[in-house]
C-alpha positions as CSV (number, residue, x, y, z in Angstrom):
1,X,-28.6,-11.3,-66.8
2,X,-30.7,-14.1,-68.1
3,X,-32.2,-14.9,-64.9
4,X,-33.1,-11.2,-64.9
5,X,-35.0,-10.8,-68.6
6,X,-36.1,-14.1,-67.7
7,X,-38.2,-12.8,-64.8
8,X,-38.8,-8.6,-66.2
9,X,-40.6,-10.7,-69.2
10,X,-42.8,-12.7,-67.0
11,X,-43.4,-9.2,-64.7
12,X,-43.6,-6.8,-67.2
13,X,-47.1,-6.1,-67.7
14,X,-48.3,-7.7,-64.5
15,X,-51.5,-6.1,-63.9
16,X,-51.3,-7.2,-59.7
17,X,-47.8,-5.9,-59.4
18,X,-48.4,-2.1,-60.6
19,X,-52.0,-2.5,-59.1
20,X,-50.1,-3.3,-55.8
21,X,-48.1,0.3,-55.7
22,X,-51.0,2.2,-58.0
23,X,-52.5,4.2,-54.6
24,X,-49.1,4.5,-52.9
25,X,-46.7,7.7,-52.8
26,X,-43.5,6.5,-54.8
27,X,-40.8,8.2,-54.0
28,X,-37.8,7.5,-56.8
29,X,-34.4,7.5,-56.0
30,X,-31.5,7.4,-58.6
31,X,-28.1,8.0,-59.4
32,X,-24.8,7.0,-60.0
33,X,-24.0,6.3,-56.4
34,X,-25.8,7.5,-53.1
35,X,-29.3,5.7,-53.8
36,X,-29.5,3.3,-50.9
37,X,-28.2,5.8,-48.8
38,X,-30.2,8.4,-49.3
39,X,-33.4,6.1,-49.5
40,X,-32.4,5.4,-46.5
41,X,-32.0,8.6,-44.5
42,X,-35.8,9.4,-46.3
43,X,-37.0,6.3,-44.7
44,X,-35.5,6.8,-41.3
45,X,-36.6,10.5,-41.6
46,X,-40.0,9.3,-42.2
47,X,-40.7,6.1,-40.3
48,X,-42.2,7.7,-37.3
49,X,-45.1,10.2,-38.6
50,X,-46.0,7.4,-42.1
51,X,-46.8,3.9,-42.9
52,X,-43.5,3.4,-45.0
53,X,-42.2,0.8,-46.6
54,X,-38.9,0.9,-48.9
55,X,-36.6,-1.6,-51.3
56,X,-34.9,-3.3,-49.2
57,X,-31.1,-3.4,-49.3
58,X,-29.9,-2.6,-52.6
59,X,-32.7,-4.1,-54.7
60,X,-32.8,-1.5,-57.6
61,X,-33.2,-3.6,-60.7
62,X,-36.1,-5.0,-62.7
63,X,-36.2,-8.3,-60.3
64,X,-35.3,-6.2,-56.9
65,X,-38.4,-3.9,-57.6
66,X,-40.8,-6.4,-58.8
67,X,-39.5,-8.2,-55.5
68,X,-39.8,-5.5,-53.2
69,X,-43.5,-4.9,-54.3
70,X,-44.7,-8.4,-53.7
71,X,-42.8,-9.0,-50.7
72,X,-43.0,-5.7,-48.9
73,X,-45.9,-3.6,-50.0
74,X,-48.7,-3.8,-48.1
75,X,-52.3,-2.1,-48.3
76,X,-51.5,-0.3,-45.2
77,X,-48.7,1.4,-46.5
78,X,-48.9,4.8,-47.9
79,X,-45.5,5.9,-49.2
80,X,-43.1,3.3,-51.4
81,X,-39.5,4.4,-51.5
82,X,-38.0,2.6,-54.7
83,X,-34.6,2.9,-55.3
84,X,-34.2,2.6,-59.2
85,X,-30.7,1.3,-61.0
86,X,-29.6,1.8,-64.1
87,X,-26.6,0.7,-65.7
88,X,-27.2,1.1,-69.4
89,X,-29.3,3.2,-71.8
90,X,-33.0,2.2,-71.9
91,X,-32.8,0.7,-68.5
92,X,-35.0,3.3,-67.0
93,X,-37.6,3.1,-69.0
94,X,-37.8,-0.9,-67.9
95,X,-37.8,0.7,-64.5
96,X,-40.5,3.2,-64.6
97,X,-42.9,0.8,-66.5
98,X,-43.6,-1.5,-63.6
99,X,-43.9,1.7,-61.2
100,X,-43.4,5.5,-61.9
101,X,-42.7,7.5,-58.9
102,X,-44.8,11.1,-57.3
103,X,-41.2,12.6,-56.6
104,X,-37.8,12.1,-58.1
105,X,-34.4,12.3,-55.9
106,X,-31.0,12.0,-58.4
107,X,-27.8,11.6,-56.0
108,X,-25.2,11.9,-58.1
109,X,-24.3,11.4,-61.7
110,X,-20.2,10.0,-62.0
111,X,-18.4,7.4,-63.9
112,X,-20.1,4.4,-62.6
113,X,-21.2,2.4,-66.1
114,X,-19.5,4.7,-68.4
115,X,-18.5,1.6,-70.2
116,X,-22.0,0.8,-71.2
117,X,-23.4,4.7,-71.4
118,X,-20.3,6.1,-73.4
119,X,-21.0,9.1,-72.0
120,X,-21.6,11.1,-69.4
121,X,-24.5,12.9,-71.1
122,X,-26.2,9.6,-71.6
123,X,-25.9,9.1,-67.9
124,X,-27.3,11.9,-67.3
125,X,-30.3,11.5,-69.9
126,X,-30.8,7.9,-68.5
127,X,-31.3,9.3,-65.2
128,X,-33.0,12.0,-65.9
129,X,-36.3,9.7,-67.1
130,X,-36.9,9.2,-63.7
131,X,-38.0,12.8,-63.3
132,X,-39.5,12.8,-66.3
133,X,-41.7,9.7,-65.9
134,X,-43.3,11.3,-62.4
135,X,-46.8,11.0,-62.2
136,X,-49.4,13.4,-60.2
137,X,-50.9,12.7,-56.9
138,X,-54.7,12.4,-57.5
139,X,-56.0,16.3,-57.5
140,X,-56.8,16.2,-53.9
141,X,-54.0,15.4,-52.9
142,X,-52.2,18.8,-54.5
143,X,-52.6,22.0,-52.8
144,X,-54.2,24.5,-55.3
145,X,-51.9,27.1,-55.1
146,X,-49.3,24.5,-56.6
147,X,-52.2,23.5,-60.1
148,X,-51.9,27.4,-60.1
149,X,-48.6,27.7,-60.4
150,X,-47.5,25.1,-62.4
151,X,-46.6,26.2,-66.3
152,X,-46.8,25.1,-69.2
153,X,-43.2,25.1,-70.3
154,X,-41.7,23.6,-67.2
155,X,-37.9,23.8,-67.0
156,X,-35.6,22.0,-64.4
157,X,-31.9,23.3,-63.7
158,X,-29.2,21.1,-62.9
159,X,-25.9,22.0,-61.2
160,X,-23.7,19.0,-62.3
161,X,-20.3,19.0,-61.0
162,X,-18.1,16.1,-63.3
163,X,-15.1,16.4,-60.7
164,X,-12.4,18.4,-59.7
165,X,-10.7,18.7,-63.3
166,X,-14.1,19.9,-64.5
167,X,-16.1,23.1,-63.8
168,X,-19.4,22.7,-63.0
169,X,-22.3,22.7,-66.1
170,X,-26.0,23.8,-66.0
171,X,-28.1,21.6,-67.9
172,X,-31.5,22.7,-68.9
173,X,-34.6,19.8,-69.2
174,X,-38.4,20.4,-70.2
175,X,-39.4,18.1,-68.0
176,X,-43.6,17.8,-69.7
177,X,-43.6,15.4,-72.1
């Protein structure tokens, strides 16, 4: 990991790296397993109608993001599909400081890290800061019968299935901060 602290410090901050993805689309992809698949079936899904551009293979950490943008962002893309990995709490927030997606995909939340999270509740919570760091599309760009309908006490309603010993749980998130 010190290569990686090594490298978020000299990133973090970087004015040309967040300027880089500031007018693209992010779409953010998380999760305990499932992320580069899924970013994948979005990309392949949209390759043919967009100017696209993804992480490539499974660069979901501080130095795979920060790579991803310099190396594969260009000013002719329009949509930037991060994956974003987390493997301990606080990890996101690292994450979503060097770019915050427009739209939030979780995959799954399991057992993967529950070393480092204790629980599966922080998993979830850790995960969840994706969705809860999403930032607007300039207004244009939203159709007004969405401002309309948004409101002011915004909930989002997860089915989370633990795994066949466990019955499935709703958890409830006010996702404005």
């Amino acid at each position: 990991h010190n290569w990686e602290e090594l490298y978020g410090k000299l990133t973090e901050g970087n004015y040309r790296i967040i300027k880089k993805v500031k007018d693209k689309y992010v779409i953010g992809i998380t999760g305990s397993c499932g992320k580069t698949s899924v970013k994948n079936i979005v990309y392949d899904l949209m390759i043919n109608n967009f100017n696209v551009v993804k992480t490539p293979k499974s660069y979901n950490n501080r130095v795979g993001i920060t790579k991803s943008i310099n190396d594969c962002v260009n000013k002719y893309d329009d949509y930037f599909i991060c994956e974003y990995g987390v493997d301990r709490v606080k990890g996101m927030n690292k994450l979503v400081d060097i770019v915050k997606p427009n739209i939030a995909i979780i995959t799954e939340i399991g057992n993967q890290h529950l070393l480092s999270f204790k629980t599966q509740k922080n998993i979830l919570e850790e995960k969840m800061k994706l969705i809860k760091s999403i930032r607007l599309a300039s207004k244009s760009d939203i159709p007004n019968d969405y401002l309309l309908r948004q409101e002011k006490n915004a909930k989002l309603y997860l089915l989370i299935e633990y795994d066949d010993k466990h019955p499935a749980d709703i958890g409830e998130f006010d996702i404005l901060r």
